[in-house]
C-alpha positions as a Python dict, from the first residue, in 0.01 Angstrom:
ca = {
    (1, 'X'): (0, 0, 0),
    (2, 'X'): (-202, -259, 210),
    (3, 'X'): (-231, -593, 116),
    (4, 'X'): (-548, -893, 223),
    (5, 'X'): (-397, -1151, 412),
    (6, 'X'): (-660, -1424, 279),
    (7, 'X'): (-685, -1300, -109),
    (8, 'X'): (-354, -1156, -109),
    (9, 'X'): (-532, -880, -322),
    (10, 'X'): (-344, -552, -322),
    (11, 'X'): (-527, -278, -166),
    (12, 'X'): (-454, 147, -227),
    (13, 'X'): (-391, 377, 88),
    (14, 'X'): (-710, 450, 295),
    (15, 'X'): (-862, 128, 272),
    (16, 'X'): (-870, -93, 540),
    (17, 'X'): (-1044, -379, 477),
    (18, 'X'): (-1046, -648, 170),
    (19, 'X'): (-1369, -607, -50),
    (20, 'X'): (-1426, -993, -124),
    (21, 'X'): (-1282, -1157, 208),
    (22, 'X'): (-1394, -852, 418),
    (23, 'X'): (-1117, -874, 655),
    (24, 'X'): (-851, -642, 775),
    (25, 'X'): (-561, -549, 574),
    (26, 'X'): (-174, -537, 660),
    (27, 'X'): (106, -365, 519),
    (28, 'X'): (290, -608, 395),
    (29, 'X'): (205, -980, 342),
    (30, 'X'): (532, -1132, 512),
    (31, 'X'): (391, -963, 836),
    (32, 'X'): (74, -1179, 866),
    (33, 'X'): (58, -1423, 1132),
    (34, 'X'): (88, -1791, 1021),
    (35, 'X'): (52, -2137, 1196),
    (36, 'X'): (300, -2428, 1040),
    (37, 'X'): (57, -2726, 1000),
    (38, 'X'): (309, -2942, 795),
    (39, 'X'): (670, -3073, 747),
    (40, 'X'): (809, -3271, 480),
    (41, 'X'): (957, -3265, 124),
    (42, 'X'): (913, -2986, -134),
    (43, 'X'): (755, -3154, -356),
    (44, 'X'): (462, -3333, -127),
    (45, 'X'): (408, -2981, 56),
    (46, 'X'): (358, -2814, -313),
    (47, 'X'): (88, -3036, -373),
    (48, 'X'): (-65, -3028, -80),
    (49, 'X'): (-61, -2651, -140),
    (50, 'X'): (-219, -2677, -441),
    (51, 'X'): (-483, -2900, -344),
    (52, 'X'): (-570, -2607, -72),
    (53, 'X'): (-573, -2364, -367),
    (54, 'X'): (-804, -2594, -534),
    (55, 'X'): (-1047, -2564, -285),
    (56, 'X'): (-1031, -2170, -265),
    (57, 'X'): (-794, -2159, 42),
    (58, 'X'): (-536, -1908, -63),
    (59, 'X'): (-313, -1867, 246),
    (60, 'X'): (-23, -2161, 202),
    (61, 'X'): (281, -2069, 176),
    (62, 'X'): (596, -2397, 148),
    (63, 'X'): (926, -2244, 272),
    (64, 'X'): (1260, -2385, 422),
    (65, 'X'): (1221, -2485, 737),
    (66, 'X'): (1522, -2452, 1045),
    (67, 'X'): (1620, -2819, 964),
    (68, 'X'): (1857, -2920, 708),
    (69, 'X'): (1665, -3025, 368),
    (70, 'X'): (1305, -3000, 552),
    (71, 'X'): (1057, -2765, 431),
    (72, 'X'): (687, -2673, 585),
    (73, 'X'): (382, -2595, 503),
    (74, 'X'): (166, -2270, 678),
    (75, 'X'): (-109, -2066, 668),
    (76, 'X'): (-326, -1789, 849),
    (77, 'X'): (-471, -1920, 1180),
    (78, 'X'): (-855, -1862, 1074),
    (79, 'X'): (-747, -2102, 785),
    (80, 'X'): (-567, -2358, 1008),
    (81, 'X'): (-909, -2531, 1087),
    (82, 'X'): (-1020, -2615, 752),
    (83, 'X'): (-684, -2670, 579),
    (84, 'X'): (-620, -2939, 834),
    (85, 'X'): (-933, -3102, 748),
    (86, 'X'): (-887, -3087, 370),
    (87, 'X'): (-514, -3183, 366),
    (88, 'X'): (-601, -3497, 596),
    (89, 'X'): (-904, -3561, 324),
    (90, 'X'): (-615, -3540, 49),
    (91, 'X'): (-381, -3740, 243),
    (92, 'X'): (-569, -4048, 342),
    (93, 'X'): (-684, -4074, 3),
    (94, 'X'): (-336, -4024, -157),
    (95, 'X'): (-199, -4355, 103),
    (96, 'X'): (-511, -4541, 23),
    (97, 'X'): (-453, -4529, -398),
    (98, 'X'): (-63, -4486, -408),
    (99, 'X'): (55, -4671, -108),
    (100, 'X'): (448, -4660, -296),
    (101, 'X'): (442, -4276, -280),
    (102, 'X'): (718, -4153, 26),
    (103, 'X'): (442, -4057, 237),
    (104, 'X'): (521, -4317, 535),
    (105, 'X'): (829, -4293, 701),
    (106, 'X'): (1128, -4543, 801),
    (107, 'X'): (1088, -4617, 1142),
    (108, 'X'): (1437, -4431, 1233),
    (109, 'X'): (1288, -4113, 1083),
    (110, 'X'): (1160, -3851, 1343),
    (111, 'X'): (795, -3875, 1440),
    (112, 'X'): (721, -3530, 1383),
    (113, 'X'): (896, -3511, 986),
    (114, 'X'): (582, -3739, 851),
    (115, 'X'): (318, -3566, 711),
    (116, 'X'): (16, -3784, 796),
    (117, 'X'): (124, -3842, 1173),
    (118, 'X'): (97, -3436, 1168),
    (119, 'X'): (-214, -3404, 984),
    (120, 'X'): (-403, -3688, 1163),
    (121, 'X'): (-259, -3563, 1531),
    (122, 'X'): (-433, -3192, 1441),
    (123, 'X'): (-736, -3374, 1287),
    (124, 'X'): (-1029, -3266, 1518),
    (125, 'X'): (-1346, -3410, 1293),
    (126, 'X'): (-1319, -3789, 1458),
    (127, 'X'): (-1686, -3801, 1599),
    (128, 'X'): (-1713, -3979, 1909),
    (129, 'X'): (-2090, -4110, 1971),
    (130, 'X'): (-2277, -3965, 2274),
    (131, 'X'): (-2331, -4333, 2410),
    (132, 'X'): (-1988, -4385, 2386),
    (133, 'X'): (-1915, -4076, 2610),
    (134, 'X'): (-2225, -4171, 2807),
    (135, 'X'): (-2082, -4497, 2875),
    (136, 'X'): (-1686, -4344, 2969),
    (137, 'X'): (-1874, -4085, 3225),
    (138, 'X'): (-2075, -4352, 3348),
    (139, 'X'): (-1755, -4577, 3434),
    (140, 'X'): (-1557, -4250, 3570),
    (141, 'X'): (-1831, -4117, 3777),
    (142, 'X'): (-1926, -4488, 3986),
    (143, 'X'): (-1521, -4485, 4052),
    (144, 'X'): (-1469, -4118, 4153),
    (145, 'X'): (-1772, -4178, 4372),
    (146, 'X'): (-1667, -4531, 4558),
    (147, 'X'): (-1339, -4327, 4578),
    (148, 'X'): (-1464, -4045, 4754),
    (149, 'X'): (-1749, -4234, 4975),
    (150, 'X'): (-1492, -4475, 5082),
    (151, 'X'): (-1247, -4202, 5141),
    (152, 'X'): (-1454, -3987, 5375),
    (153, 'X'): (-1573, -4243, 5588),
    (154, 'X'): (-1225, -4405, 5624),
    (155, 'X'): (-1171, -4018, 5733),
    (156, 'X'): (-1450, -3975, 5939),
    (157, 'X'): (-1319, -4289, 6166),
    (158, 'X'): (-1030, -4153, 6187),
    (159, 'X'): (-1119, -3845, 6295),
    (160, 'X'): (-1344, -3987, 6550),
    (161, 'X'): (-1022, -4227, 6685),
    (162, 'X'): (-1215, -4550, 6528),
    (163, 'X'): (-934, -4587, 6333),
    (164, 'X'): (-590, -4569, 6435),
    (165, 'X'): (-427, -4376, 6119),
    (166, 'X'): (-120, -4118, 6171),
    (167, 'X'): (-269, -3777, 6077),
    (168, 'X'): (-307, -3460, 6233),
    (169, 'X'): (-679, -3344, 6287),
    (170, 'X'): (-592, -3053, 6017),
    (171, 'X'): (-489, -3317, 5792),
    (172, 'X'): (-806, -3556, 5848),
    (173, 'X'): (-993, -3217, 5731),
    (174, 'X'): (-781, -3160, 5410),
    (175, 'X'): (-823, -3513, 5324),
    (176, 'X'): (-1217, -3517, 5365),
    (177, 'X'): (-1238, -3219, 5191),
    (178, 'X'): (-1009, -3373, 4930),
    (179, 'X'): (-1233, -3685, 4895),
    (180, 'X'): (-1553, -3535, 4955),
    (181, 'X'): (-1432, -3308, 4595),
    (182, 'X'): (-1425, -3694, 4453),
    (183, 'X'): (-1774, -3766, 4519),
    (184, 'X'): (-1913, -3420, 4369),
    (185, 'X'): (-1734, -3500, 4060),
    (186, 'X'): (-1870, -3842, 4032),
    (187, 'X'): (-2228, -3713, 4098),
    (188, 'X'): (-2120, -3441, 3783),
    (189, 'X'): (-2007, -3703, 3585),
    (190, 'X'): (-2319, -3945, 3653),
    (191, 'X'): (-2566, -3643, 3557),
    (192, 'X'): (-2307, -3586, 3233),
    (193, 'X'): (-2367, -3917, 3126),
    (194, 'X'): (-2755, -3914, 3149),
    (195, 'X'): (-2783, -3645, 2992),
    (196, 'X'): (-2509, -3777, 2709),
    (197, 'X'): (-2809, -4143, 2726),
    (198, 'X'): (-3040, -3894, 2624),
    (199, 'X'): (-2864, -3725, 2324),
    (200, 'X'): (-2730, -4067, 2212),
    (201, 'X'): (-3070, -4162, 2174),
    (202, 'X'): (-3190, -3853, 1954),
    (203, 'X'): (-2836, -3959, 1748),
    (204, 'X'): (-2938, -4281, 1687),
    (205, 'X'): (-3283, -4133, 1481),
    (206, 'X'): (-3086, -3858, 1346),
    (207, 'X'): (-2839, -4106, 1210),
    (208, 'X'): (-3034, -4401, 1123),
    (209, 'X'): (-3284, -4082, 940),
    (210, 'X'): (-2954, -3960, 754),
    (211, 'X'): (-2851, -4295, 673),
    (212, 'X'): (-3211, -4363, 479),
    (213, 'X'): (-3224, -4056, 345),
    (214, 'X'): (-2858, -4090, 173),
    (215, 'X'): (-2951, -4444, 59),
    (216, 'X'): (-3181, -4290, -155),
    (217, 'X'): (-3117, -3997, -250),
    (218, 'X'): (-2739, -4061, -304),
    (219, 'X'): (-2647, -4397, -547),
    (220, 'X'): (-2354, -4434, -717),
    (221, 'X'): (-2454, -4319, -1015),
    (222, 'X'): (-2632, -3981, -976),
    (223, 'X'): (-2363, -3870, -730),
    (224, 'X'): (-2127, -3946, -1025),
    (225, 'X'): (-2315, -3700, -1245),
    (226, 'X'): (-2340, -3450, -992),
    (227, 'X'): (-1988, -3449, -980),
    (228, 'X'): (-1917, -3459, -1363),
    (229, 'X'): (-2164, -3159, -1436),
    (230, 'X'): (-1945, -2959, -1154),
    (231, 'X'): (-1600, -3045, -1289),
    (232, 'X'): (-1697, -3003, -1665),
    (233, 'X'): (-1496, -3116, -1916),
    (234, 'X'): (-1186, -3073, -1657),
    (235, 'X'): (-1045, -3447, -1530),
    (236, 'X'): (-961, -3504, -1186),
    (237, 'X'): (-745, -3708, -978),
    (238, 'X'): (-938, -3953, -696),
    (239, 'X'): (-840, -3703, -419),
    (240, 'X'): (-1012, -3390, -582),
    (241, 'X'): (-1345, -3655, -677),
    (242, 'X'): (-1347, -3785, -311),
    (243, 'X'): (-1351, -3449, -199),
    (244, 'X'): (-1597, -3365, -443),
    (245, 'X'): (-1839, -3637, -348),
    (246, 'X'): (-1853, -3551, 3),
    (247, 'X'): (-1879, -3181, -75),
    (248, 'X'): (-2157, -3259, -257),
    (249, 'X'): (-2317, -3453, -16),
    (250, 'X'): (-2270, -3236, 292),
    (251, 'X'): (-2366, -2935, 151),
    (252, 'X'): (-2742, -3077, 46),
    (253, 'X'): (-2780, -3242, 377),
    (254, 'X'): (-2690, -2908, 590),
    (255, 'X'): (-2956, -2762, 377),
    (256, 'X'): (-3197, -2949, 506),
    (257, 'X'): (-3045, -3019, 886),
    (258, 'X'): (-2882, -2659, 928),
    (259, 'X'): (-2766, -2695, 1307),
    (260, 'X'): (-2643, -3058, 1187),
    (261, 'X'): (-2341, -3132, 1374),
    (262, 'X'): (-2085, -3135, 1121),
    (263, 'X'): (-1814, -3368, 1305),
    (264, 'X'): (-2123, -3610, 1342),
    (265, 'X'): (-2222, -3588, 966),
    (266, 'X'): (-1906, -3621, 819),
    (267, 'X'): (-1869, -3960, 996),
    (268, 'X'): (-2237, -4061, 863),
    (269, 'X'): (-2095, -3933, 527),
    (270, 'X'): (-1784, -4144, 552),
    (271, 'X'): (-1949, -4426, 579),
    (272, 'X'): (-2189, -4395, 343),
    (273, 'X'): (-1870, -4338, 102),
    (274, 'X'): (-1716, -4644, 168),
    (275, 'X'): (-2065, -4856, 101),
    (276, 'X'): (-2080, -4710, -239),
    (277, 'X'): (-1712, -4691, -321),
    (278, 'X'): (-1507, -4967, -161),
}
């Protein structure tokens, strides 16, 4: 028998891939590669688990881990990605609305036992703005190049006996070379960062465009019935509704900006959550 490492669907002999995930089969599930993505109690790793289930990812699994009373959390490595993402969604509204639940550990506690710190150190949707970088290329490249000017003249002198300094010829050589590698990295940098000016510039439109456009398209109200006529008559905790909302959100405005990037909306997104909500 074969078995789909997503779906978990069970799969007769001769097949080789899964029908709804269309991926490869194994032969037996506890043989599928897994990356560990949490530690912590039981009980907060089962819901996190179920929150993933929730939103259709199928792969968790909480067992026992090597340390006494500690358990983790794992899944397939093409889920790793988005489970991290979701679970830090789940988590950061959990601390936010029940700031009593065991989520934050005593300060003797091991760093790498708390659940957030692990979540938020794997968390890879933080945009950074493209001025921002512009600016942190901009400061790196005039230093790597004052570096390496300075370096290769101070060099050059002493190569030429204008300067008394106590190095071979070889080594005067090595150590141009070495500095003159400073200054070509500072002139990379310095065209990095224009080119970064230039994006940040189309990012400002984009964003001050997506901020306009969610303003009114997306009050407080019609999101809220957006969000009732997908759950139904089912309730939901805030996590699941945050979630929700932003769902909801991001999947309309990918519609209409499909090459969007998604680290950059989900920051535009994030704010526009907190105007409405907090």
């Amino acid at each position: 028998m074969a078995w789909c490492p997503n779906c978990k669907n069970e799969y007769k002999e001769g097949i080789n891939r899964c029908l709804d995930c269309d991926c490869d089969l194994i032969e037996h599930l506890e043989d599928m590669e897994r990356v560990y993505i949490l530690e912590g109690e039981e009980s907060q790793l089962t819901r996190c688990n179920k929150f993933l289930i929730y939103n259709k990812l199928n792969s968790g699994k909480v067992e026992q881990s090597n340390e006494e009373d500690g358990y983790r959390l794992s899944v397939i490595p093409e889920d790793e990605i988005k489970a991290t993402k979701i679970l830090t969604i789940f988590l950061q509204q959990e601390a936010l609305n029940h700031e009593s639940e065991t989520y934050e550990l005593q300060e003797d506690q091991k760093e790498d036992r708390s659940i957030q710190t692990e979540v938020l150190k794997k968390e890879s949707g933080l945009y950074e703005k493209s001025t921002v970088k512009a600016k942190e290329y901009e400061s790196t490249a005039y230093l790597l190049i004052v570096l390496g000017f300075v370096g290769m003249v101070v060099m050059l002198l002493g190569y030429l006996d204008y300067l008394s300094l106590p190095f071979s010829n070889l080594s005067y050589i090595a150590l141009g070379i070495f500095f003159l590698l400073f200054l070509l990295f500072g002139i990379q940098s310095l065209s990095s960062s224009k080119r970064l000016k230039e994006k940040g510039t189309t990012e400002e439109r984009l964003e001050e465009e997506l901020k306009n456009y969610l303003k009114a398209e997306y009050n407080k109200d019609y999101l809220e019935e957006k969000v009732q006529n997908s759950l139904g008559e089912h309730t939901a905790s805030e996590e699941i509704l945050y979630f929700k909302r932003i769902e909801i959100m991001r999947e309309d405005v990918l519609l209409r900006y499909p090459t969007m990037d998604e680290s950059f909306l989900d920051a535009i997104l994030d704010e526009h959550y907190q105007e409405l909500y907090e």
